[in-house]
N, C-alpha and C positions, 0 to 999 in steps of 0.2 A: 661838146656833148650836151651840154645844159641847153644851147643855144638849138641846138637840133631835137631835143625833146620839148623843149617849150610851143617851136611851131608847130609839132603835131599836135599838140594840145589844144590850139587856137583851132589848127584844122580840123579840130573834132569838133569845139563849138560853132565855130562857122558852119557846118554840115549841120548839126543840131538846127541852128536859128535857119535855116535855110530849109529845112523840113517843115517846120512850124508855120513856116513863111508862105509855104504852097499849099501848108494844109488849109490855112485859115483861110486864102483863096478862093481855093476850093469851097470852102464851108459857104462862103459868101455867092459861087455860082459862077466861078470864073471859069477860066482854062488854060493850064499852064502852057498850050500850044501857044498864046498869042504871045506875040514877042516881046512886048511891055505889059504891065500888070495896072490894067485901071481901075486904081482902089475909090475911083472917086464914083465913078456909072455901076460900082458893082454895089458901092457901099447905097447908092441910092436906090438900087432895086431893091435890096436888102431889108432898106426902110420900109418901101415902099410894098413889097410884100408884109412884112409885120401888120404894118396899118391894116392890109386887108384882112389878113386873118382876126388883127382885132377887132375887125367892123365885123367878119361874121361868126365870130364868139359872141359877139355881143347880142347881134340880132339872133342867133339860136339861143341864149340866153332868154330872152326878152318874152320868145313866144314860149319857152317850155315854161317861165315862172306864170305868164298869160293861162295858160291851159289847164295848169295845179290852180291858180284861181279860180276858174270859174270851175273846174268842178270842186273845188273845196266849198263855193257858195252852191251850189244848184245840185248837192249831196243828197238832197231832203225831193226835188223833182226829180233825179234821175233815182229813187229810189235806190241807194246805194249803201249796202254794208259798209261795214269798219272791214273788214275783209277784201270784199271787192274794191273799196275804196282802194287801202297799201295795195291790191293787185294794178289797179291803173296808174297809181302814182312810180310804180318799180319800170311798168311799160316806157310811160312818158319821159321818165328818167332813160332810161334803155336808149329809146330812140334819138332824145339830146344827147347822148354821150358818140352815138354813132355819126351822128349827123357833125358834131363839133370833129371826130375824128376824120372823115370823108373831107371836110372844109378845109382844114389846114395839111391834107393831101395832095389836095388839089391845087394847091398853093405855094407847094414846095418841088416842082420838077419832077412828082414822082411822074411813073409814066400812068396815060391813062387805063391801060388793062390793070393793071394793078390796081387801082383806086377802085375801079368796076367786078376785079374781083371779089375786093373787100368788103363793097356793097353787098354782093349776092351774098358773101360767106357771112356779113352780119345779120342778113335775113336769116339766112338757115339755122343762126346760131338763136333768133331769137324764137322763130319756132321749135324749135326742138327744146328751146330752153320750158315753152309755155306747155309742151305737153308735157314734160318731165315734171315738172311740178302739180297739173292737174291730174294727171294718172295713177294718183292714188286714190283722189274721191271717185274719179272715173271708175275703177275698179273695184271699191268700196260700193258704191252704189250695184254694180252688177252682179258684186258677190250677195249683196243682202236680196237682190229681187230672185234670185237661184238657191237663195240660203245656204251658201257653203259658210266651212267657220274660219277663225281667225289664223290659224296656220297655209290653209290653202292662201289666204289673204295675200298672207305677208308673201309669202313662195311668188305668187304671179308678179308683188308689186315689185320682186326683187328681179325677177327675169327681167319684167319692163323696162327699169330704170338703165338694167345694162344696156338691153339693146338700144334706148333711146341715146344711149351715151355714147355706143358705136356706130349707130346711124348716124349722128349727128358729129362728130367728129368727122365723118367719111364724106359727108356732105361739105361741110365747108373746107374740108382737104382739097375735096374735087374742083373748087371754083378757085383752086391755085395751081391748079394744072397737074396734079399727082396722078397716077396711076391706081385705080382702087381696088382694080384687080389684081396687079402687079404686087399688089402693098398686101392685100388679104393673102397671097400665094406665099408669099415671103414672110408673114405672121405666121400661117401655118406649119411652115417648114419649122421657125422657132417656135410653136408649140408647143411643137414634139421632142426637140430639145428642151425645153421647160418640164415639158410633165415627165420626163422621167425623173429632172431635178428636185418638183415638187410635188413627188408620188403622193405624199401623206396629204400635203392641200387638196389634191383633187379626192384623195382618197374621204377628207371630209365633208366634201361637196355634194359629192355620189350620196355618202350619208345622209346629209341632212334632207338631200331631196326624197331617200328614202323615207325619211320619218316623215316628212309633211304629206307624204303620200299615202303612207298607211294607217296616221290620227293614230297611233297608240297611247299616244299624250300631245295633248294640246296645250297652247297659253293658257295659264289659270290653275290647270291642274297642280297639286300637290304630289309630287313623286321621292322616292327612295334609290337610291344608287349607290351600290355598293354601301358605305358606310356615311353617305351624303344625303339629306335632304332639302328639300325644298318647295318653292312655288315658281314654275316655268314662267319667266316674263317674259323669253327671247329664244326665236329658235329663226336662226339666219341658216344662211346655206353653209357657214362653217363651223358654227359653235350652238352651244346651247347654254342661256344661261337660265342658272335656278338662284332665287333668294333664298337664303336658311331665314331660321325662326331668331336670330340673332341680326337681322337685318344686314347679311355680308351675301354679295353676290359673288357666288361660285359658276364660272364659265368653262365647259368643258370641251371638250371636242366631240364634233359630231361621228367620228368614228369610232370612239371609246362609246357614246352613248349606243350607236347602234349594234355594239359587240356585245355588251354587259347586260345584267337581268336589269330590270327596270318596274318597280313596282308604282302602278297606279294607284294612290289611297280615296280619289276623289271623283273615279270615273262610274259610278254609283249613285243612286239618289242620299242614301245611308252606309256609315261604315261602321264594324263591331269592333269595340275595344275590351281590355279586360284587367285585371287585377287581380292579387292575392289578400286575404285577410287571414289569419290565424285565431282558432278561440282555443280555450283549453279542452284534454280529452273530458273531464267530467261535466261541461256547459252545457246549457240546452242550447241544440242548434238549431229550431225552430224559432225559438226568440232570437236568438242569432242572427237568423236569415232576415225577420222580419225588421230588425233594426238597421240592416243593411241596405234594405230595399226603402226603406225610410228619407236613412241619408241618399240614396239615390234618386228618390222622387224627388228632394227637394232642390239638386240642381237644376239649374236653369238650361244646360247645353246641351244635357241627355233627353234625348227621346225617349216619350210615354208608348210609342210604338213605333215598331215593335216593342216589348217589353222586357226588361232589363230582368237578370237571373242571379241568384244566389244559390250555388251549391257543392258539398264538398267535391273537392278535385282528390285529393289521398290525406290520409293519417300520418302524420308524422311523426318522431320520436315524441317531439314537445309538444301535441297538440293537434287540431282537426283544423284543415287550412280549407280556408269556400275559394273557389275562382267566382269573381264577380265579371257578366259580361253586360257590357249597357252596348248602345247605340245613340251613333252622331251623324249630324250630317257636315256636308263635305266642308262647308264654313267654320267650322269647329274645328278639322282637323290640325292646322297650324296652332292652336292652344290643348291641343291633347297632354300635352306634359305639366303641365298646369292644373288639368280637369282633374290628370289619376295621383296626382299631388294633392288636391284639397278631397277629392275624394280617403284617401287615409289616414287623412290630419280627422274628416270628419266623421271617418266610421272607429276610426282612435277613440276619440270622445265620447260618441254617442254607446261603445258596448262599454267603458267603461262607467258611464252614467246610469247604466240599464244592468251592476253589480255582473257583467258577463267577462270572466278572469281574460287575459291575454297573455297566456303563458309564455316565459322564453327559457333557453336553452339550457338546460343545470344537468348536474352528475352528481346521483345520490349513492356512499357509500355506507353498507352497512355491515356491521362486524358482530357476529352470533355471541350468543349471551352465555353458551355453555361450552365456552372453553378458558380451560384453566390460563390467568393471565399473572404477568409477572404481580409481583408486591408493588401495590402503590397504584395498580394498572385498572383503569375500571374502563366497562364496554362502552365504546361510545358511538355516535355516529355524525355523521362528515357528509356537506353538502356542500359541494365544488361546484360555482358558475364557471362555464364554459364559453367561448364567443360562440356564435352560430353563424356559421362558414354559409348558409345559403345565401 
């Protein structure tokens, strides 16, 4: 038993080493048809291929560091950016990578269509590569000679890039012999199995091209949502995002934006803010007003025009409340909370400097003087502060 399990064990590494034995063969370019295995004529093509490849790595080598030479000196006559410059150094690199890969193809048995299709398909790939990258100045540029704004911008640069990425994929698909009709027929069918999978992505897709189309809010703009503020940096074809005034970017979906109210603060040359002040009932509210309008003239962010108001808004229990309205413009608006903050701190100050009372909330009890009270009991009267719930 022992004796008969041990030989299949030898006979499994003998199968093992015997696999190995054909593969490496192989590796070297042999053919296990021929009856004996000439490791010595295979081992020398072997060599003898390496060396060539290392002669022409080397000579592509040679000329691509030649070519970064001379135009790294002749920067200053070919009139050449720092720009254009990394753009020809990325080409010439390109083309050395392609050429080193085509060389040691052609070196190793591939078949020639193969190596020919891999030519064209590295062409295609490097145009397609060069317009994808220039097609945003391209478009840039065309947008500002038609002056559209920065939404439509972004929208076009984003359809571009797809299609460039799908023409370009299709192209050098084709010069390996695919089907691109066959392959687009067969994408569409799983389209449509997707978009029922991914209702909501498209369903933000459709949005966002909605918004870029109808400019209700642009990059730049300051908006309000729901209980969200911001300044629009980003509006892709599936998301929107806003920075709050705490520097935290909040990214939403473009179908929740396109559903929800959406208030513009900065789509205006100027916008009207406001505040409350309280004086007491017995104050003068003309010195009031005019101490109000004081401290308002003297900020820096509020506009002198139109011109900023002070006037009672209603009477209160404790006192005569003014609604103060100013105006700002749209640069202002991300420090608004700020502005109607030193605004109170500095009409605080200034009606109390100016002897004008600021009354707060109390509860005055008083107990009539002619009626008979126990012994010991004298009239008195009670005044209870209260918080003030407004």
């Amino acid at each position: 038993m022992a004796k008969e399990t041990g030989s299949k064990i030898s006979a499994f590494f003998q199968e093992i080493m015997h696999d190995l034995y054909s593969s490496l063969y192989l590796a070297i370019g042999g053919d296990l048809e021929e009856e004996t295995h000439d490791w010595a004529s295979r081992g020398a093509e072997l060599a003898s291929t390496t060396i060539k490849i290392i002669i022409l790595l080397a000579i592509l080598g040679c000329l691509y560091w030649l070519f970064i030479y001379m135009i790294k000196h002749n920067k200053e006559r070919l009139k050449l950016s720092d720009k254009r410059m990394s753009i020809a150094r990325s080409t010439i690199r390109y083309i050395w990578v392609v050429s080193c890969l085509i060389a040691v193809m052609s070196q190793i048995n591939i078949e020639p269509s193969t190596v020919k299709a891999t030519a064209k398909a590295s062409i295609w790939a490097g145009i397609y590569y060069v317009l994808w990258t220039s097609s945003e100045q391209v478009i840039s540029r065309v947008l500002k000679h038609y002056g559209l704004n920065a939404s439509i911008e972004q929208l076009l640069k984003n359809v571009f890039s797809v299609l460039i990425v799908v023409l370009g994929l299709a192209s050098v698909m084709a010069q390996f012999g695919f089907d691109i009709v066959s392959l687009v027929a067969g994408l569409g069918i799983v389209g449509l199995a997707v978009g029922f999978a991914a209702q909501s992505t498209i369903a933000n897709f459709i949005s966002g091209i909605t918004i870029l189309l109808e400019q209700s809010f642009q990059v730049g703009d300051w908006i309000s949502l729901g209980d969200k503020e911001g300044r629009v940096i980003v509006i892709s074809l599936r998301t929107t995002h806003i920075l709050t005034r705490d520097n935290i970017t909040i990214i939403i979906p473009n179908a929740t934006v396109a559903s929800s109210e959406v208030t513009n603060l900065t789509s205006k040359n100027f916008i009207r803010f406001d505040i409350q002040a309280r004086i007491a009932l017995e104050a003068d509210i003309e010195a009031a007003r005019q101490v109000i309008l004081n401290v308002i003239s003297d900020m820096d962010n509020i506009l002198k025009r139109p011109e900023p108001s002070a006037t009672i808004d209603h009477i209160s229990d404790f006192g005569a409340v003014f609604i103060v309205r100013f105006w700002v413009t749209p640069a202002a608006v991300p420090r608004i909370p700020r502005i109607k903050e030193a605004l109170h701190e500095q009409i605080k100050t200034q009606l109390q400097a100016a002897d004008i009372a600021i009354p707060y909330p109390h509860m005055r009890i008083l107990m009539p003087k002619d009626v008979d009270y126990p012994i010991d009991t004298k009239p008195f009267e009670v005044t209870t502060h209260i918080s003030d719930k407004k």
